[in-house]
N, C-alpha and C positions, 0 to 999 in steps of 0.2 A: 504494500500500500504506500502510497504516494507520502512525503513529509508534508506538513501542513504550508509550508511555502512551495514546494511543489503541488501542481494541478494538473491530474487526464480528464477532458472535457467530451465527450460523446457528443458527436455531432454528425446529419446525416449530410450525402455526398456531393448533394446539387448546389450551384457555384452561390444560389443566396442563402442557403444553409449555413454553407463555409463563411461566406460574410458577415451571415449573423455573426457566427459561431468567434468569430476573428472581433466580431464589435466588443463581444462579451469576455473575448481573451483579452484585450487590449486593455480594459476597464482592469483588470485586474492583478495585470501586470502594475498599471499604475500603482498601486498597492503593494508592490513588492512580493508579487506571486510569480512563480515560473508556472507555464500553463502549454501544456501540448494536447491538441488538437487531434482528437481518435473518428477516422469515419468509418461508419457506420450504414450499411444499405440495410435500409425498412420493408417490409412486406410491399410498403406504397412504391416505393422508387424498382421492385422487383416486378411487379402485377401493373402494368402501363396502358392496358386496352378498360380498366375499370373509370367509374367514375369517379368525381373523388366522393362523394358523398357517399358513397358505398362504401370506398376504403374507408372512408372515417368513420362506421358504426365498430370497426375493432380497433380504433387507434390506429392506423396503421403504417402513421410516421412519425410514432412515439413511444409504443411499448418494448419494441427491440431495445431502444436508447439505454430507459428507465431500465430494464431487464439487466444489461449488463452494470448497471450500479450496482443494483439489487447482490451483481456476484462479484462484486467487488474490482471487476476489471478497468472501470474509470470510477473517478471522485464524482462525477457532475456527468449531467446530460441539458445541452441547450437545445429549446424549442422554441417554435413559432406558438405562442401561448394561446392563439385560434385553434391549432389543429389536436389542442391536450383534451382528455377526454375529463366529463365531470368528477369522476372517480379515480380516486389514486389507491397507492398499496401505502399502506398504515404506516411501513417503516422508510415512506419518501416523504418528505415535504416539498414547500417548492421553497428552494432558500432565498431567491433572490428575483427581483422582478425589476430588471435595469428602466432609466427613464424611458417610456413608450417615444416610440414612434408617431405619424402619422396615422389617424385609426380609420380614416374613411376608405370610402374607395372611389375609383374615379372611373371614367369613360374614355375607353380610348378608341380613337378614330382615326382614318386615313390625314382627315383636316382637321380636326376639332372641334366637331360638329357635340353638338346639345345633344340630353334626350328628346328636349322638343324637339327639336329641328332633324330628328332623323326621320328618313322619308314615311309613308303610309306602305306595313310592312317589311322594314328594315328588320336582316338578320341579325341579332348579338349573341355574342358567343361567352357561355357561362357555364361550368359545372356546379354551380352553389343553387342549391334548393331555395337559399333565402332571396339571393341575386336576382334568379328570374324569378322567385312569388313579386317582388318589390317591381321589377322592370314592367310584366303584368297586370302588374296592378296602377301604376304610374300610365301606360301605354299598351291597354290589348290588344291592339293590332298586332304586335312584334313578336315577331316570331326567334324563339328561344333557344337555339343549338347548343348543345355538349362542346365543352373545349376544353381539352387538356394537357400537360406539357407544364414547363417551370415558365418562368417570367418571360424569356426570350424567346422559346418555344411559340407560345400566341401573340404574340407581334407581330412575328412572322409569318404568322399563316393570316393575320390578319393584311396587314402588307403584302403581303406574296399577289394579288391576285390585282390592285393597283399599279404597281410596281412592274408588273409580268408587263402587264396592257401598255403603261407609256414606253417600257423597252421596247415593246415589239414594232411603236409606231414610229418609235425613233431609227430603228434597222431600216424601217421600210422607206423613210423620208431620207435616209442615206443612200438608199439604193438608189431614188430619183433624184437626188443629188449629182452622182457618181453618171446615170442615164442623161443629164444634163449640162455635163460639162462643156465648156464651152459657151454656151447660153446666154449672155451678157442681161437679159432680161429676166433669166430664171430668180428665185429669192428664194433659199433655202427655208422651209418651217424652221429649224433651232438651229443656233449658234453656237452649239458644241457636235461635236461625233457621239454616235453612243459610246465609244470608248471613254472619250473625256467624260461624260457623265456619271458612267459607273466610277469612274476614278474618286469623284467625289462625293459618291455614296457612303453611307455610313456603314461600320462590316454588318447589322443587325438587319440592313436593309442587303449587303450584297447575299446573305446567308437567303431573306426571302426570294429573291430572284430565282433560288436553286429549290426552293420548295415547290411541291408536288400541291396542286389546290382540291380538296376535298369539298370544300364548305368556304364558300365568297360572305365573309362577315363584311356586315356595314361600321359593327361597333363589336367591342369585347369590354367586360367589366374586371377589373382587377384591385388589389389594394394597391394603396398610394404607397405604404412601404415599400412594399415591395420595389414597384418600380424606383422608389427613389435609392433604396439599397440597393437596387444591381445598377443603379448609375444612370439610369434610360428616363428618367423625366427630362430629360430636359433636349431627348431626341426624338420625342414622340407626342402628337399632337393628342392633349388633353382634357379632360372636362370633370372638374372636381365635385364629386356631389356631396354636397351637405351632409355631416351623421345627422344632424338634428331631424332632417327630412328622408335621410334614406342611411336609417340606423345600420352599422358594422355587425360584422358577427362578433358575439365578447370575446371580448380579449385582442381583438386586431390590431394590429401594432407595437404590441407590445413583444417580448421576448420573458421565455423563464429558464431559470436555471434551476433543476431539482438535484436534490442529494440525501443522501438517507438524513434521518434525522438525529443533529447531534451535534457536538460543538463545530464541526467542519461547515453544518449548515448554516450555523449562528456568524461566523467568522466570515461567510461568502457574503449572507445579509447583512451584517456589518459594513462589509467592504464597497457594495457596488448597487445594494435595494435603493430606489427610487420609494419616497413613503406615498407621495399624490399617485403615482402609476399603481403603486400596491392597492390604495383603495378604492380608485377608478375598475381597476379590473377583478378586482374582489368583489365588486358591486354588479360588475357586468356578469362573473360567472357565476355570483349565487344566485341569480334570478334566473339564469338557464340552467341551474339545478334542479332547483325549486320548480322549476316549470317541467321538467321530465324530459328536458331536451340534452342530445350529446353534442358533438360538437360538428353537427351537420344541421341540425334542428334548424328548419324556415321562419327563425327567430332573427331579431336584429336589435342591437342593447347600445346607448350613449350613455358614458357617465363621466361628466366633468368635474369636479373639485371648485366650486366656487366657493370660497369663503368658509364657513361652518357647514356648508351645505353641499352635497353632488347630487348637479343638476341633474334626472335620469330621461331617459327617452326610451322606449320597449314598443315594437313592434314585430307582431306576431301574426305570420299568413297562416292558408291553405296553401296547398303545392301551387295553385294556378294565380294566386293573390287574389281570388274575386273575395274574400271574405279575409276580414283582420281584427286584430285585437289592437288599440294603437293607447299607449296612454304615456303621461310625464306627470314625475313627481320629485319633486328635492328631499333630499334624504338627511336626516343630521348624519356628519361624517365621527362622531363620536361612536352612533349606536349603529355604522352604516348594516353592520354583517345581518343583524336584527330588523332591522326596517327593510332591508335587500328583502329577508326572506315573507316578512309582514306583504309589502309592494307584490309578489308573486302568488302569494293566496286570494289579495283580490284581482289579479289580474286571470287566473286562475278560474276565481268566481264567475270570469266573466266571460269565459270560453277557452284562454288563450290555450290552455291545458289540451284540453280537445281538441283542438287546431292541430297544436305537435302532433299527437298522437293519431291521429287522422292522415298527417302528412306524411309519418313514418311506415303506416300499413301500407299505402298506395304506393309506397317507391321499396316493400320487399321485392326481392327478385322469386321469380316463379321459380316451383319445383324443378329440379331436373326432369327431361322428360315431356314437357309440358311446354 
């Protein structure tokens, strides 16, 4: 076992894992920690044709982690704190919950385009149950595809199919270029070659060029972390939606680190816990507790830290958003854990229960067989 200034951190293998994972080592070393970085492939990152919300009724890019704690082969395992399941194993805590991120999510598009302003019947592409109940219920016309893959994964398949189209148009306007030499009257449509264009394409963009189109999205939904940790906001044309109006899944943005419980846990939480992220996302996952939901649940939790107060927002579909549970209340952050679970029994009362539980029978998968 590691010395208490030594740290093996369990981390899974995809490049904003390792980002995280590297944000969380870096915090740490501040502190005077040595910290080596163990990866780790998940059931999730092994099973790539499922969706994610299926993978996520077992954990499925989190139990492996937590497991090898469990046997003492790392100190720590870093997670995306969306994808932890409501239930943990008695002898983990979560020791430390660094400052959150970004918790909404945004809209991404070829230009930039609104939810309003996508066309009548615009594809978006979403694997989250919650994503399209909310996109549904904002916009029934739009039609809702499976999309899967890490960060740069759907960019590109989102680009891929605009991208494809002005390359091809620009070959062809070279060609009558090339057919018009000589010409003193000819006027080229563009003022580069496609060579020079690709040149100064971005690699995220020359990588779609090479993709294969399955599914022409108009828009894809993702979290803003994300994008802004693997570095791609600020190459990709955006649309930030409100949590207040289109609540995150809990915990979004933020990161954990678990470790068994015991002084190693206490001395991580010492070093690197954020207290406002700790009871923003304390607040956001006992209410998706308390509601029966895991961490695929077509539920969506805002909880701000204003003052003595986190402001909450809780919005709860059906799989299709035609029906919701929507309500906000400020919580004292003194008793938040208490009032989280209070907030949940009337929300509860009020359907939102049935809702989950409705929208997890409809999305089992059928017998084998069958």
């Amino acid at each position: 076992m590691s010395t208490p200034e030594s740290l093996r951190l369990a981390t899974r293998g995809s490049d904003l894992a390792r980002r995280q994972a590297a944000m969380v080592a870096e915090a740490l070393e501040n502190h005077r920690y040595e910290v080596e970085l163990v990866t780790v492939e998940t059931t999730g990152d092994q099973i790539r044709d499922e969706l994610i919300h299926r993978l996520g009724k077992t954990g499925a890019f989190v139990r492996e982690l937590d497991e090898r704690v469990l046997e003492g082969d790392v100190d720590g395992a870093v997670h995306s704190m969306k994808d932890m399941p409501t239930d943990q194993p008695d002898e983990l805590v979560t020791a430390a919950v660094p400052e959150r991120g970004s918790p909404g999510d945004v809209l991404v598009t070829p230009s930039g385009t609104s939810i309003e302003e996508l066309p009548e019947g615009a594809t978006v592409g979403t694997s989250s149950l919650r994503r399209r109940a909310q996109l549904l219920s904002r916009r029934p016309d739009l039609a809702v595809e499976p999309l899967r893959g890490n960060v740069d994964t759907r960019i590109e398949k989102l680009l891929a199919p605009t991208l494809q189209a002005e390359h091809e148009k620009r070959v062809e306007a070279e060609k009558e270029r090339k057919g018009n030499t000589g010409d003193e009257s000819f006027e080229p449509e563009y003022d580069r070659r496609p060579e020079e264009w690709f040149d100064e394409l971005a690699e995220i963009e020359r990588r779609a060029l090479e993709r294969e189109v399955e599914i022409e999205y108009d828009a894809i939904v993702l979290a803003a972390a994300g994008i802004e940790r693997s570095g791609l906001d600020d190459r990709v044309a955006l649309s930030r939606l409100a949590p207040t109006s289109f609540p995150p899944a809990p915990g979004q943005g933020a990161l954990a680190v678990t470790a068994r419980d015991g002084e190693l846990a206490e001395a991580i939480q010492d070093a690197i816990d954020h207290p406002r992220s700790r009871v923003e996302t304390t607040v956001e996952r006992t209410l998706l507790a308390e509601l029966g939901g895991g961490c695929i649940a077509p539920i969506g939790v805002y909880a701000l830290v204003q003052g003595e107060y986190v402001d909450t927002t809780v919005a709860v579909f059906d799989s299709d958003g035609e029906e919701s549970v929507v309500a906000s209340r400020d919580l004292p952050v003194e008793s938040h854990p208490g009032a989280s679970r209070e907030f949940a029994r009337d929300l509860a009362d009020r359907g939102a229960a049935e809702l989950i539980e409705a929208a997890g029978r409809e999305d089992e998968p059928e017998p084998e067989g069958k």
